[in-house]
C-alpha positions as CSV (number, residue, x, y, z in Angstrom):
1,X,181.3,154.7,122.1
2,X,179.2,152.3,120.3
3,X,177.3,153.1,116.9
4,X,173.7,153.6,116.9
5,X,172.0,150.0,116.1
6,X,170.7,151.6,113.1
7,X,174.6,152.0,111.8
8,X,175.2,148.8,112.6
9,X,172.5,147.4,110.1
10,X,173.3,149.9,107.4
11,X,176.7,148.8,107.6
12,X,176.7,145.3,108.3
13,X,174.0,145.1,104.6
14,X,176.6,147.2,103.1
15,X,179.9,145.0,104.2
16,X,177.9,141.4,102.7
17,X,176.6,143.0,99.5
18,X,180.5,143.5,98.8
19,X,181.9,140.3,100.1
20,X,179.8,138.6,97.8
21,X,180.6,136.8,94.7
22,X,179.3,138.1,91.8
23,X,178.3,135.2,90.4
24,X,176.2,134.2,93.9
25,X,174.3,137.2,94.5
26,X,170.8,135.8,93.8
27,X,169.5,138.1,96.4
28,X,171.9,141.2,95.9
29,X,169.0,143.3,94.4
30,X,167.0,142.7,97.3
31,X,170.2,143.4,99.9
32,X,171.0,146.8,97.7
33,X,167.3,147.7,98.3
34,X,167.7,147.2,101.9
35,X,171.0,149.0,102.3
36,X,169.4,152.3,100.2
37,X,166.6,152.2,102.7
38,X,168.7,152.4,106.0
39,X,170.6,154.6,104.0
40,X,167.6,156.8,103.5
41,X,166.4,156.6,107.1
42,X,169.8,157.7,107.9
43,X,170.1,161.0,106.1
44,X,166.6,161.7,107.7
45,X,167.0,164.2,110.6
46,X,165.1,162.9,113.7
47,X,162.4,165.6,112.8
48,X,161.7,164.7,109.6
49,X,162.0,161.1,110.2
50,X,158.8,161.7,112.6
51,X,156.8,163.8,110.7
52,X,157.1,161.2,107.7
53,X,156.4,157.9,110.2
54,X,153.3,160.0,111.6
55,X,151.7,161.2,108.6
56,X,149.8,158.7,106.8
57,X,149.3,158.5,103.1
58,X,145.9,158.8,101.3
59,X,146.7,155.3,99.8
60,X,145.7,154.5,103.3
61,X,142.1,155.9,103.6
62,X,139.2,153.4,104.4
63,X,136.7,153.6,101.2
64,X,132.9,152.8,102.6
65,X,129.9,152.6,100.8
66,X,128.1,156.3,101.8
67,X,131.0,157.7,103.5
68,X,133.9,159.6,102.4
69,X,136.5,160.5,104.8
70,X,139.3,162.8,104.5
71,X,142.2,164.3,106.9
72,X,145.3,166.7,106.9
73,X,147.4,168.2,109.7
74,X,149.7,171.5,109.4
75,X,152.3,171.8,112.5
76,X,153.3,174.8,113.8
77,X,157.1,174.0,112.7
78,X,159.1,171.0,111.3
79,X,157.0,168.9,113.3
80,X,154.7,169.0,115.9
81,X,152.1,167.0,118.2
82,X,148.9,166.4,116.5
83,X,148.8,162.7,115.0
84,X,145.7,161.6,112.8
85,X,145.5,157.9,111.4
86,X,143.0,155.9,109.0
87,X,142.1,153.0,110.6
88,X,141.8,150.6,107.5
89,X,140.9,147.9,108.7
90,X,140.6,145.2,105.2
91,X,144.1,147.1,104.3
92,X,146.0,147.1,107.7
93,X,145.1,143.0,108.9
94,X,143.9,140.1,107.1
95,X,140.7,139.9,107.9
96,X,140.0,136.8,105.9
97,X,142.9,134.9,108.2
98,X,141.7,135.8,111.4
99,X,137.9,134.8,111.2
100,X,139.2,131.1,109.6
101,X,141.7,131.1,112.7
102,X,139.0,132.0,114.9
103,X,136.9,129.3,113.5
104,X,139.5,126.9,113.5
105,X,140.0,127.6,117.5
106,X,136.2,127.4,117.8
107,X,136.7,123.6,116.8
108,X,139.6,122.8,118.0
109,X,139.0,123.6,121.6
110,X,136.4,121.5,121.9
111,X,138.5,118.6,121.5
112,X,139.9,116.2,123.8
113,X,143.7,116.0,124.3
114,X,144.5,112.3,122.9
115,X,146.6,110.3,125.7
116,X,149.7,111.5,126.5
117,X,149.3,114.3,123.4
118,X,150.9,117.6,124.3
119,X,148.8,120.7,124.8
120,X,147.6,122.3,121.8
121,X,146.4,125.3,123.6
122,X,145.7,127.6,126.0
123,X,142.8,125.5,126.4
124,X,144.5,122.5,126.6
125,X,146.9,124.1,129.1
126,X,144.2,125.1,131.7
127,X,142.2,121.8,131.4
128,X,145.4,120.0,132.3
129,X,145.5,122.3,135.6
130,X,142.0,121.8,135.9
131,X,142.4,118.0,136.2
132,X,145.3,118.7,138.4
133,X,143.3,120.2,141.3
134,X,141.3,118.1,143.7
135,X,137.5,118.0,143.2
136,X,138.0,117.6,139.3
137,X,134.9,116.5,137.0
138,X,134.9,115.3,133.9
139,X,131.9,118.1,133.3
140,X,134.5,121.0,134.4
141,X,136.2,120.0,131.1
142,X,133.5,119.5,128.7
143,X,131.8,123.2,130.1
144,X,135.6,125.0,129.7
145,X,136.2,123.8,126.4
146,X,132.4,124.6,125.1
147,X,132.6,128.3,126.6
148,X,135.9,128.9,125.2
149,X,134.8,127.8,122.0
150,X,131.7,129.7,122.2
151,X,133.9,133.0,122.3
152,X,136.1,132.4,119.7
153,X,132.7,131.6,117.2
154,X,131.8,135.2,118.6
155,X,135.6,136.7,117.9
156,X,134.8,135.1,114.0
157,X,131.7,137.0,114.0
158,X,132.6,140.4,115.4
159,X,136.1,140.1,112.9
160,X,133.1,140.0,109.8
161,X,131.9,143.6,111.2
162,X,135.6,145.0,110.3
163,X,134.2,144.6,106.3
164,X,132.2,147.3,107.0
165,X,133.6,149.3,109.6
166,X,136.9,152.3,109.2
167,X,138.7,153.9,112.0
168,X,139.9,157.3,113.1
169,X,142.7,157.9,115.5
170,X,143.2,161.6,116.5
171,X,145.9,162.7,118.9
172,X,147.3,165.7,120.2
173,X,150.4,166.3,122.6
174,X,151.1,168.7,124.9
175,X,153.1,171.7,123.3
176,X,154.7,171.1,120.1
177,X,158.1,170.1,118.8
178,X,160.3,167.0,118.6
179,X,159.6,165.8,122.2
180,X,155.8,166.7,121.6
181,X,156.1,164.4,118.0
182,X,157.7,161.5,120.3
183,X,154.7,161.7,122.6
184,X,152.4,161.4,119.5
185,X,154.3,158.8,118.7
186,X,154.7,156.9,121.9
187,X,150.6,156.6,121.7
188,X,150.3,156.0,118.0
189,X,152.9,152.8,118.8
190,X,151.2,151.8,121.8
191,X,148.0,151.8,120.0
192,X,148.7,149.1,117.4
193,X,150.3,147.2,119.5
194,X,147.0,146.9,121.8
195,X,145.1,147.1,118.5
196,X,146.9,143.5,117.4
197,X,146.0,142.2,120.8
198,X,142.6,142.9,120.8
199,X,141.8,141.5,117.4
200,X,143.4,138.5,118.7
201,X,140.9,138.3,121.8
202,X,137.9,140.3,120.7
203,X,137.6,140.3,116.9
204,X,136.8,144.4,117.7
205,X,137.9,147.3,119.7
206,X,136.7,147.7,123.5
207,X,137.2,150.2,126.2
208,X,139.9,147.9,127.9
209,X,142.2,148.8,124.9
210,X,142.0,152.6,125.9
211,X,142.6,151.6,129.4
212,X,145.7,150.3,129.3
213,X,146.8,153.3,126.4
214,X,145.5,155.7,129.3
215,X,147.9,153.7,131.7
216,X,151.1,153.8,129.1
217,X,150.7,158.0,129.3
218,X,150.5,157.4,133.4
219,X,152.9,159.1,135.7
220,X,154.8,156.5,137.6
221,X,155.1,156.9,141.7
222,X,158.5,154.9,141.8
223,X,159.8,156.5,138.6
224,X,162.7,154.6,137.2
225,X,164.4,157.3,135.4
226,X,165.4,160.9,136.1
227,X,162.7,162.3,133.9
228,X,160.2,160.6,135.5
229,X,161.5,162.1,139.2
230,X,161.3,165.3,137.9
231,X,158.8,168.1,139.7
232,X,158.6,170.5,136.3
233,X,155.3,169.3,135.1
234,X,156.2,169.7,131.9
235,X,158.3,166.6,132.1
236,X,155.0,164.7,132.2
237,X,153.8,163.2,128.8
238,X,150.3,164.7,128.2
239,X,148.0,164.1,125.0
240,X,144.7,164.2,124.4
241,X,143.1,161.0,122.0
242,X,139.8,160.8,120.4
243,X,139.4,157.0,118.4
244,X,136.4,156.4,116.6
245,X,134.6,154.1,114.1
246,X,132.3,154.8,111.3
247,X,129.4,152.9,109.7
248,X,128.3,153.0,106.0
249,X,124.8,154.2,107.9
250,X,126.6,157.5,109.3
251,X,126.8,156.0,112.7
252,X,130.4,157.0,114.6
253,X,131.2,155.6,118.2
254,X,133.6,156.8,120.0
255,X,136.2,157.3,123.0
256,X,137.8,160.9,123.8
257,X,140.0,161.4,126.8
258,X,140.6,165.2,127.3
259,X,140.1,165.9,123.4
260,X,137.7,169.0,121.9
261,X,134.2,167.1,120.9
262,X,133.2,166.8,117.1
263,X,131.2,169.1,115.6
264,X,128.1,168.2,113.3
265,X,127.2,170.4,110.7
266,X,123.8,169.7,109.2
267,X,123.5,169.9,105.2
268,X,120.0,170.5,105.3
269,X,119.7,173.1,108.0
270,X,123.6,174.4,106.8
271,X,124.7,174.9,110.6
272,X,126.8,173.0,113.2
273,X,123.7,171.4,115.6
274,X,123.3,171.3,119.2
275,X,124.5,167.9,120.6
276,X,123.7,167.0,123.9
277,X,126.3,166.9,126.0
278,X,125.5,164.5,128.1
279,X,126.0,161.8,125.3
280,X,129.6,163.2,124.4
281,X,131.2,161.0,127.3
282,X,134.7,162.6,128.2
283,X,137.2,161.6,130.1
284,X,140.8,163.9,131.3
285,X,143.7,163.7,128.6
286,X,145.4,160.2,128.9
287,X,147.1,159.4,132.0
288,X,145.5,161.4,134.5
289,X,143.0,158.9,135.4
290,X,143.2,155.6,136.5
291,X,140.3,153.6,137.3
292,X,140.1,153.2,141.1
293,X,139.6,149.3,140.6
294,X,143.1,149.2,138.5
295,X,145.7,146.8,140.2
296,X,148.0,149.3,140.1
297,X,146.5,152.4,141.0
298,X,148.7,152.9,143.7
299,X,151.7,153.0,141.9
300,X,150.6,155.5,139.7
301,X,149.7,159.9,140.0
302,X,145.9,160.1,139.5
303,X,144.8,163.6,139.7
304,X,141.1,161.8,140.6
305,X,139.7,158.4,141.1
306,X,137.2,157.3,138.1
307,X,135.1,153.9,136.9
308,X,136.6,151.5,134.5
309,X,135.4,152.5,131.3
310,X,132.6,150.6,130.3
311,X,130.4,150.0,127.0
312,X,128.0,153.1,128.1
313,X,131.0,155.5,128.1
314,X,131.5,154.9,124.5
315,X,129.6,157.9,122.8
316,X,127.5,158.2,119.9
317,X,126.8,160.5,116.6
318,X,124.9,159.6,113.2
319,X,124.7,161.1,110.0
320,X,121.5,161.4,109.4
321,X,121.5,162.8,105.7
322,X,123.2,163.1,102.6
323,X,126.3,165.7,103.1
324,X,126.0,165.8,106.5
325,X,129.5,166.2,108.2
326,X,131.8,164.9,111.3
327,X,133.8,167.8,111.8
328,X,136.8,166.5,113.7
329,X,139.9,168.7,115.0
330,X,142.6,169.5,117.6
331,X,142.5,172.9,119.4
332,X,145.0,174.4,117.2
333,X,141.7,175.3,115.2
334,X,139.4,175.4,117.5
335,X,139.5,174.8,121.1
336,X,135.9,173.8,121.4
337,X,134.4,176.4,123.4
338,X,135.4,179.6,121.5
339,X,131.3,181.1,120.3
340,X,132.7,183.5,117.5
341,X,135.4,181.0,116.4
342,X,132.8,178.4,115.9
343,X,130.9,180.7,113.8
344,X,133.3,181.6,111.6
345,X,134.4,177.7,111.1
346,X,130.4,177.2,110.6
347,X,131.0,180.1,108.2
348,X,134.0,177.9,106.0
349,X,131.6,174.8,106.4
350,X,128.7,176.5,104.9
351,X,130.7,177.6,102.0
352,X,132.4,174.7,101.1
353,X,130.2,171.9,102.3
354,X,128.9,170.7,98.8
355,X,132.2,169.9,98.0
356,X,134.4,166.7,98.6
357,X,135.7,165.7,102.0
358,X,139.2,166.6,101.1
359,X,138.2,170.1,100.0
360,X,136.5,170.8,103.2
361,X,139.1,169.7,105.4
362,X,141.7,171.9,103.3
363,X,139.5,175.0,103.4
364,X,139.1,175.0,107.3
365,X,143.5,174.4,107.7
366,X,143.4,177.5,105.8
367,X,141.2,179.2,107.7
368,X,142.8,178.2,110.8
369,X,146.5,179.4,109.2
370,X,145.3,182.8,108.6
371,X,144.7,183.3,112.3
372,X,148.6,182.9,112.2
373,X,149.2,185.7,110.8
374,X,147.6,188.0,113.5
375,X,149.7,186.5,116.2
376,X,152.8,186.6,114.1
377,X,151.7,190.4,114.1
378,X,150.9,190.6,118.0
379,X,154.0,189.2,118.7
380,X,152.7,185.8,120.0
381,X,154.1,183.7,117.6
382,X,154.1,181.1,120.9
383,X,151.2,180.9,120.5
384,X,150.5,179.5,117.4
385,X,150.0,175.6,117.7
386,X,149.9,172.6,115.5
387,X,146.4,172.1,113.3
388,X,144.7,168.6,112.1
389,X,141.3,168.7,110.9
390,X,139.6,165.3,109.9
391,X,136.4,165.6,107.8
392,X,133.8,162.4,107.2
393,X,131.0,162.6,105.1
394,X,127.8,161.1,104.0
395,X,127.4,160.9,100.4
């Protein structure tokens, strides 16, 4: 039976740190370094190492002029489903980089391919198709290259909007446990990756990266393992995901498929207020829906048909004043729809709402924990689920 690939590496960095001479290792420091790290990764059970890779550190926390964010998540054992990330944007990509590479394409695909110069470019790559099909124009090239250009001037200008602008990912999967944490971490993965993508295209987020995360959480018809062929439905990856981004002005946009809406709770009238409903856009937990124009649809369980999500299904809160707060959370503490538990979290917000952002989000885990205790009583210790709470403020 072969080694794990991890193995491997730890032992192949291991094997060349001692075969080399003493006298030659420049760059034994750096190996031994590498070797203690897979070491370290190696000691890690598979629990621990996922409740380490999910949780983020507060070295990662977006700092914004008027805002002050803060989150913290307690699972229900070693580890658990709930997933909460700072989207920092100036610390996670090089801004900088990608609005001179943007500009640099903006120039550069407005110019002509010399003779017999190979393609630069995607750009370069169609117009040589273009010129390869009969009816071609001279214009045809010259409108191509200006509209591609035009879009990556736009990418350069939507990239200088990340300056100003933090993330929140929030996600919570079915049940909780190792397979639960995997799940989490399946969309957490998935997530960046499209993230990288979309920066690339866009300069910014839009709802075709949630699209094809919804698809990634899809149930396949011609499943290709035996997991997938499986009639338990709990075989089926389920999670709920709310992603959001914040303004220094208060203003927070965001997506939710099947997650419990935010709360807003008003420093100057000291209570959670009404929001409309009808601007709290929802759609089911990820992978239930797929849009009835997808490609694919067919080869996928839908429970319903649905519209590609569009601009207008992106919803909408502000901050209006000074200690106002975003009250975010997975049902673990409150499942959104509970009247006496949202008093008694209004309760915890009232009290401790003139402190920091971290300090709130602490005092309602601990609420939330104490409600442990009366199932541990009851005898429904199965009941008890994993708890993230994500707090941003207006200073």
């Amino acid at each position: 039976m072969q080694a794990p690939r991890s193995s491997w590496r730890g032992l192949e960095v291991y094997a060349y740190v001692l075969m080399l001479p003493r006298e030659k290792t420049g760059v034994e420091g750096t190996l031994q370094h590498e070797s203690s790290t897979v070491a370290g990764y190696n000691q890690l059970t598979i629990d621990e190492y996922l409740r380490k890779r999910l949780m983020p550190v507060e070295g990662a926390i977006p700092h914004l002029p008027g805002i002050e964010m803060y989150g913290n998540s307690i699972p229900a054992g070693t580890v658990g489903g709930d997933l909460f990330e700072y989207i920092n944007f100036q610390q996670r990509y090089d801004i900088d980089a990608r609005i001179q590479r943007a500009v640099k394409l903006s120039k550069e695909f407005l110019e002509p391919l010399r003779a017999d110069e190979p393609p630069r470019n995607s750009v370069d790559d169609h117009v040589e198709w273009l010129k390869s099909r009969p009816g071609f124009r001279s214009e045809m090239e010259t409108e191509y290259r200006t509209a591609r250009s035009s879009e990556q001037v736009r990418v350069a200008e939507d990239l200088e909007e990340l300056y100003m602008t933090a993330g929140v990912l929030i996600v919570d999967a079915q049940g909780h446990g190792i397979i639960s944490a995997k799940i989490a971490s399946t969309v957490h993965d998935t997530f960046h990756a499209l993230m990288l993508a979309e920066l690339d295209r866009r300069g910014k987020t839009t709802p075709e990266l949630f699209e094809k995360l919804n698809l990634r959480l899809a149930q396949s018809v011609t499943a290709r393992n035996a997991l997938g062929r499986s009639d338990d439905e709990s075989s089926r990856e389920i999670a709920t995901m709310l992603y959001g981004e914040v303004r220094p002005n208060g203003h927070f946009r965001f997506v939710n498929f099947g997650h419990p809406p935010p709360l807003v709770f008003s420093a100057e009238c000291r209570k959670f207020l009404h929001v409309d409903k009808s601007r709290m856009v929802q759609f089911l937990a990820l992978g239930l829906q797929i849009p009835e124009d997808h490609p694919d649809r067919t080869r996928y369980f839908s429970l319903e048909s649905r519209q590609r999500a569009s601009t207008s299904d992106v919803a909408e809160i502000t901050l209006m004043s000074p200690g106002d707060v975003l009250f975010l959370y997975t049902d673990g503490v409150y499942d959104g729809s509970d009247a006496q538990d949202r008093d008694k979290l209004e309760s915890v917000m009232r009290e401790h709402c003139l402190l920091s952002a971290k300090d709130i989000c602490n005092a309602l885990l601990e609420f939330a924990v104490t409600k442990d205790d009366y199932l541990l009583k009851t005898g429904e210790e199965d009941q008890i689920d994993d708890k993230t709470v994500f707090i941003i403020k207006k200073e």
